[in-house]
TORRO-759473 format. One record per residue: x, y, z of N, C-alpha, C in turn; residue in three letters. Coordinates in steps of 0.05 Angstrom, whole numbers, padded with zeros to 5 digits, always signed. Each point is the difference from the previous one (the first is absolute). Example, Ala and Ser with C-alpha at 12.3 -4.5 7.8 and 13.67 -1.06 7.14 Angstrom:
2
+00264-00114+00156-00018+00024+00000+00018+00024+00000ALA-00007+00021-00014+00016+00024+00001-00015+00022+00014SER
***
This chain:
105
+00277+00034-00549-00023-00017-00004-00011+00006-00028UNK-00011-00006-00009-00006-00012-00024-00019+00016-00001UNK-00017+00017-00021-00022+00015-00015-00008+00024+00033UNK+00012-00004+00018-00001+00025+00023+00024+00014+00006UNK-00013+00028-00012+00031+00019-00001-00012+00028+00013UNK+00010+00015+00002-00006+00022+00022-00012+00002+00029UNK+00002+00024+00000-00014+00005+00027-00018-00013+00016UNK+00003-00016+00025-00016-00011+00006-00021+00009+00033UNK-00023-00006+00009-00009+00014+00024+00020-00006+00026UNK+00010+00028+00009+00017+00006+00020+00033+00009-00014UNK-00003+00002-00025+00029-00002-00015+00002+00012-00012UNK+00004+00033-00016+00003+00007-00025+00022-00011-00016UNK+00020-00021+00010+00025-00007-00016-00003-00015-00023UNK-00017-00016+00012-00003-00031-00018+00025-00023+00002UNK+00016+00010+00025+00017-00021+00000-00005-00032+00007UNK+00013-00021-00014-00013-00032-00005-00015-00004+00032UNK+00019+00004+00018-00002-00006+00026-00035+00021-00001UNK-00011+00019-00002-00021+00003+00014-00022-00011-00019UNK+00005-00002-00021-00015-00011-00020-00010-00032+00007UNK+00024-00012+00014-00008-00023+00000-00019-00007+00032UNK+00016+00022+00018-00014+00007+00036-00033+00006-00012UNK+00001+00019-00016-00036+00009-00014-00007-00023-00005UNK-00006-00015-00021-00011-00012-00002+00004-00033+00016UNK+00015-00009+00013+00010-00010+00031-00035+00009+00011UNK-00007+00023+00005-00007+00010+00023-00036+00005-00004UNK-00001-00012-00025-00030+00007-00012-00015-00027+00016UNK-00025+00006+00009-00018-00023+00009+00006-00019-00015UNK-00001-00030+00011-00004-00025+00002+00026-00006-00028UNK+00020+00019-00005+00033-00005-00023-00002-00026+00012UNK+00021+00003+00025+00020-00016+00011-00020-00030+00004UNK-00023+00004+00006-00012-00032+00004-00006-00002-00026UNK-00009+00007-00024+00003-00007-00022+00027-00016-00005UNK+00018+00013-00004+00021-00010+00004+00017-00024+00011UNK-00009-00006+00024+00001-00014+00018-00016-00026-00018UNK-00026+00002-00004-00020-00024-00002+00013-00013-00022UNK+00014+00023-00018+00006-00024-00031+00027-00005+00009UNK+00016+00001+00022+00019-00017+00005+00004-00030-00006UNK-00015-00006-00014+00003-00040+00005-00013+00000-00031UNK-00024-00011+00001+00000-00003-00029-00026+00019-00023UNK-00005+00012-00021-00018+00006-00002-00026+00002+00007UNK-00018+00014-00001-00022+00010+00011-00025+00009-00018UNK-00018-00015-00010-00018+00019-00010-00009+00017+00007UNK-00022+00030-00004-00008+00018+00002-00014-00002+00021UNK-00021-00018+00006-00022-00007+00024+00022-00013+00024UNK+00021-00009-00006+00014-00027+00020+00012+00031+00014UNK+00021+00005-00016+00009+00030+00015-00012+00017+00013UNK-00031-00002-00007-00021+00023+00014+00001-00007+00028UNK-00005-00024-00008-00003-00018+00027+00019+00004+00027UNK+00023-00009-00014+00022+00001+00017+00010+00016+00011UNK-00001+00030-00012+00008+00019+00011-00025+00013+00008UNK-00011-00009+00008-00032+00014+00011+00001+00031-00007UNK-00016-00002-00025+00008+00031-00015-00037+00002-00023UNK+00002+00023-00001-00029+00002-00021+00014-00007-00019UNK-00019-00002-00031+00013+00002-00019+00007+00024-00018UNK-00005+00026+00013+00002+00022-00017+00027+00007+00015UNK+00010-00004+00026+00026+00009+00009+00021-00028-00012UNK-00002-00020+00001+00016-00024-00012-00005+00012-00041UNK-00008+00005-00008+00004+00008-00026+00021+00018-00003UNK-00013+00027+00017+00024+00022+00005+00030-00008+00000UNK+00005-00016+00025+00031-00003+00011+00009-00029-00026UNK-00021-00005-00007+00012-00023-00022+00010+00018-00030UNK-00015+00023-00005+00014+00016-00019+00023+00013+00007UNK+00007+00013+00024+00024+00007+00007+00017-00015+00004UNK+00006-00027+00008+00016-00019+00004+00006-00015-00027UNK-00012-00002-00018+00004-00001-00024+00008+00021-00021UNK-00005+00022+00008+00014+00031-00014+00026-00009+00010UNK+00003-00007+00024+00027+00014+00019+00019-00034-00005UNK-00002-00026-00016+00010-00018-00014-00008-00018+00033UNK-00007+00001+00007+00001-00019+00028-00021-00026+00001UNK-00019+00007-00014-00020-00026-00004-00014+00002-00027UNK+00004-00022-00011-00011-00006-00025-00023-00026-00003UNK-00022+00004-00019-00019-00023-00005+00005-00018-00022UNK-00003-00024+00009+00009-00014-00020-00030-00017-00003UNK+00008-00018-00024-00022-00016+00006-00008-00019+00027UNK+00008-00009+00020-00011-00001+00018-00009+00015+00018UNK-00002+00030-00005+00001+00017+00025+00022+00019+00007UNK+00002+00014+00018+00017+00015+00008+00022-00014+00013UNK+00021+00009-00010+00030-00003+00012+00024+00020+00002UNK+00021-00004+00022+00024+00022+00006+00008-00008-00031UNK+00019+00025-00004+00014-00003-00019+00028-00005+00009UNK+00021+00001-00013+00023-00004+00016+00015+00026+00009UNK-00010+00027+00004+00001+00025+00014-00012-00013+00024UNK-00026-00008+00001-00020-00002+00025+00017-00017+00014UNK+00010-00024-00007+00008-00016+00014+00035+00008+00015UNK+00015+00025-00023+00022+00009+00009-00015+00012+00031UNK-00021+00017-00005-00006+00023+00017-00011-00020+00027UNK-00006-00024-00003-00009-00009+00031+00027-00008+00009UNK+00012-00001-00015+00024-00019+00015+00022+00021+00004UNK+00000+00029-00008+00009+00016+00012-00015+00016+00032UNK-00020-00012+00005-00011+00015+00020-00003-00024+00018UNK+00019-00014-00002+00001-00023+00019+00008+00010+00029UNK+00028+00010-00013+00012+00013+00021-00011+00022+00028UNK-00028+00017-00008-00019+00014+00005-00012-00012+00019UNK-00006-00024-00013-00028-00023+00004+00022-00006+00034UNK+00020-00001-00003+00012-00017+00022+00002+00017+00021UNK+00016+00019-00013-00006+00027+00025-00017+00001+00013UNK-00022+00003-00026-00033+00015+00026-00010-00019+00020UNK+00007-00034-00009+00001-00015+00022+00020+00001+00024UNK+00022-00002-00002+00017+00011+00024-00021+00019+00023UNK+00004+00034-00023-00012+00018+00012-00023+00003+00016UNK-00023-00017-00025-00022-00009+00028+00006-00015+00012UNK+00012-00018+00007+00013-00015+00021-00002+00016+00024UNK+00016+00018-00006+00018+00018+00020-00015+00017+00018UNK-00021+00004-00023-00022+00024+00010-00021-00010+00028UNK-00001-00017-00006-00020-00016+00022+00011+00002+00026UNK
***
C-alpha cells in the first residue's frame, strides 16, 4: 500500500496483508469506503452517509489517502483505482460472509 510501511497494531512484520487487515479494521474504514462506491462525495454528503463525526471522517480520510485508496478531487471525495481494485477484491469475502450468515441462523 502506498505511503504505509511497517509495523502495524497486532503485527510487528509490516507484511501488505496486515497493513491492509489494520487499517481494514479502523472505525467507520470499510463504510467510508463502501459510501464512495458509486460516485463522489463531498465532505458534509460523506459525513452524512456514513453516519460519522467529522473529526473521525477527517482521520480515516487521511489514511485512505496516505494508503492511495481515496482521493479528492474537485467534486469531492472519490475511490481511486486501488480503492476500486480493493472492493472488488473483497467481493469474494462479501459473498462468503453471506453464505456463512446464512448458515449461522
Amino acid at each position: 500500500m502506498l505511503g504505509i510501511t511497517g509495523p502495524v497494531r497486532g503485527s510487528g512484520t509490516g507484511r501488505p496483508i496486515m497493513v491492509v487487515l489494520d487499517l481494514l479494521g479502523r472505525r467507520s474504514a470499510l463504510r467510508v469506503l463502501w459510501e464512495l462506491r458509486g460516485e463522489s462525495l463531498t465532505f458534509r454528503a460523506l459525513q452524512e452517509a456514513a453516519a460519522t463525526n467529522p473529526a473521525l471522517l477527517n482521520t480515516r480520510l487521511k489514511e485512505l489517502r496516505t494508503a492511495g485508496l481515496v482521493e479528492h478531487t474537485g467534486r469531492g471525495y472519490c475511490l481511486t483505482g486501488a480503492g476500486r481494485d480493493l472492493l472488488r477484491a473483497m467481493q469474494p469475502l462479501s459473498e462468503w460472509a453471506h453464505e456463512w450468515g446464512t448458515c449461522q441462523r
